[in-house]
N, C-alpha and C positions, 0 to 999 in steps of 0.2 A: 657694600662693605666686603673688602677682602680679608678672612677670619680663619686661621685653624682652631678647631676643636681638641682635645686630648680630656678622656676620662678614665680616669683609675681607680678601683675601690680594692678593699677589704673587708671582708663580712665573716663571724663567727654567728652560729646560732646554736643556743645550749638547747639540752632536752626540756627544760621548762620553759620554750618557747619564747626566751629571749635573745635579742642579735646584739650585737655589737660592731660598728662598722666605723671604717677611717675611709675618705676619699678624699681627691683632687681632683678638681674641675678645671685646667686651664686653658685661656684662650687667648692667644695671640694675634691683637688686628695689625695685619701688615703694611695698613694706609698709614696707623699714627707710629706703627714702631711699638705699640706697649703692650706689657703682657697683664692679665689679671690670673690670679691664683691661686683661688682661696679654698682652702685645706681645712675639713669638716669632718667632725667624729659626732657619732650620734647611739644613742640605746633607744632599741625598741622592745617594745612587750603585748604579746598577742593575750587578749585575755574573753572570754566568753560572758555574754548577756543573753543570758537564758541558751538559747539555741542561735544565738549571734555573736561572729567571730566581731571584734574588736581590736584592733591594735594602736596603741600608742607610742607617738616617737618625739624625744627631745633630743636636742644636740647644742653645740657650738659651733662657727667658723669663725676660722683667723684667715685673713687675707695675706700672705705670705709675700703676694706682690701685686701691686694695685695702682692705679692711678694718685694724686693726694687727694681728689675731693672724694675717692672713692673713701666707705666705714673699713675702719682696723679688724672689726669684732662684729659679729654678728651671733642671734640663739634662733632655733627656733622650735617650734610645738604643733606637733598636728595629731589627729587621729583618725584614724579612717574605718570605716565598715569595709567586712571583708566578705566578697561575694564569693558564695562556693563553685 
């Protein structure tokens, strides 16, 4: 697979330890000609369990440009433990 990469973000984080972030992920394969690039804003919030950092992140992505059988929309949800 012949592939450029291109990644771009934007991140704020407030004093109450939450971010706020827009990026673009795209990738251009040069074998088929097509590009995908899909454009994701996401909040995250760091929060404490006991003496355990915690953070949680939900978001959205719109695929901006894509293949057709490639998804329009995309969410997603994660949380992670955070190692000091």
């Amino acid at each position: 697979m012949s592939a450029t990469f291109l990644n771009s973000f934007l991140s704020h984080i407030t004093s109450q330890q939450t971010t706020y972030s827009l990026s673009a992920e795209s990738i251009y394969d040069w074998e088929s000609n097509q590009w995908l690039v899909p454009v994701q804003t996401a909040v995250s919030q760091l929060v404490m369990f006991g003496s355990q950092p915690v953070q949680f992140t939900g978001g959205a992505r719109y695929y901006a440009e894509a293949a057709k059988s490639d998804p329009e929309w995309g969410f997603t949800l994660f949380g992670y433990l955070v190692v000091p």
